[in-house]
N, C-alpha and C positions, 0 to 999 in steps of 0.2 A: 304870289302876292303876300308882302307882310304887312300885321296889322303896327301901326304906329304906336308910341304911347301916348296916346290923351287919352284922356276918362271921357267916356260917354258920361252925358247930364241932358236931365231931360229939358225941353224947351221951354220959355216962357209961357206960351201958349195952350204946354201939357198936351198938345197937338203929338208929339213922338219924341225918341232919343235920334240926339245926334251922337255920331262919332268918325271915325276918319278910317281909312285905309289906305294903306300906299299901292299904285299901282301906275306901273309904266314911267318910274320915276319923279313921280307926283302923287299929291296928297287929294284924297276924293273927299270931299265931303257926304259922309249918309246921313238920313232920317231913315229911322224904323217910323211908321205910324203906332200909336195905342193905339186904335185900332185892331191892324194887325196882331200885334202883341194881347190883345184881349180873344182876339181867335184863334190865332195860333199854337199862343204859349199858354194861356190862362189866366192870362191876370185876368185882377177883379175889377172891372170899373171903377171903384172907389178905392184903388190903391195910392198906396202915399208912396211921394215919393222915390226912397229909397224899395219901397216894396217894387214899384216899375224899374229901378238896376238893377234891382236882384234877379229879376226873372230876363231882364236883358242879359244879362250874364250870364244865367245857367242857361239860355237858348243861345247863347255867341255865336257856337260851332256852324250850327245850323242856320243862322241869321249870316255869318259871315259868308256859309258856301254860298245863300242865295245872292249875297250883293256881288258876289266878286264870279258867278255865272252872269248875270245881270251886265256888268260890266266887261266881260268879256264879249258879250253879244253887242254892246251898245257904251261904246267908249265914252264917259261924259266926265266932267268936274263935280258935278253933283249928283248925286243919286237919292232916289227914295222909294225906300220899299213899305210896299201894300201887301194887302188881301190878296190879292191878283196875283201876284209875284209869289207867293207859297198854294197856292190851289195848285192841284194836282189835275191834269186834261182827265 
């Protein structure tokens, strides 16, 4: 899988980042949750928004292997990752 180029930005909603992935010759649509991104990665609740791409982008690698496991287990047009999706059994 490679990643496309669009810029991740975060939603209207401040609900998550979206960004895209290619896979199986089509474009996926992901959301990260903040959520997620406030457990995972560290953000601060009261991050602005650029402060939430920064740390979407220094977690990439690692947000990228889980969407594109995620998608290998469970082929979809849309994806969105959780809390759920980074806990460890």
């Amino acid at each position: 899988m490679e990643t496309l180029d669009l810029e991740p930005r975060v939603l209207a909603d401040r609900r998550g980042v979206a960004f895209a992935l290619a896979h199986a010759n089509s474009r996926v649509q992901c959301v990260i949750t903040l959520t997620t991104l406030q457990a995972y990665f560290w953000l601060d609740p009261r991050a602005s928004e650029a402060q939430v791409l920064k740390t979407f982008r220094d977690g990439y690698g690692r947000i990228r292997a889980i969407a594109e496991r995620k998608l290998l287990a469970h082929p979809a047009a849309k994806l969105q990752l959780t809390p759920d999706d980074f806990a460890r059994p």
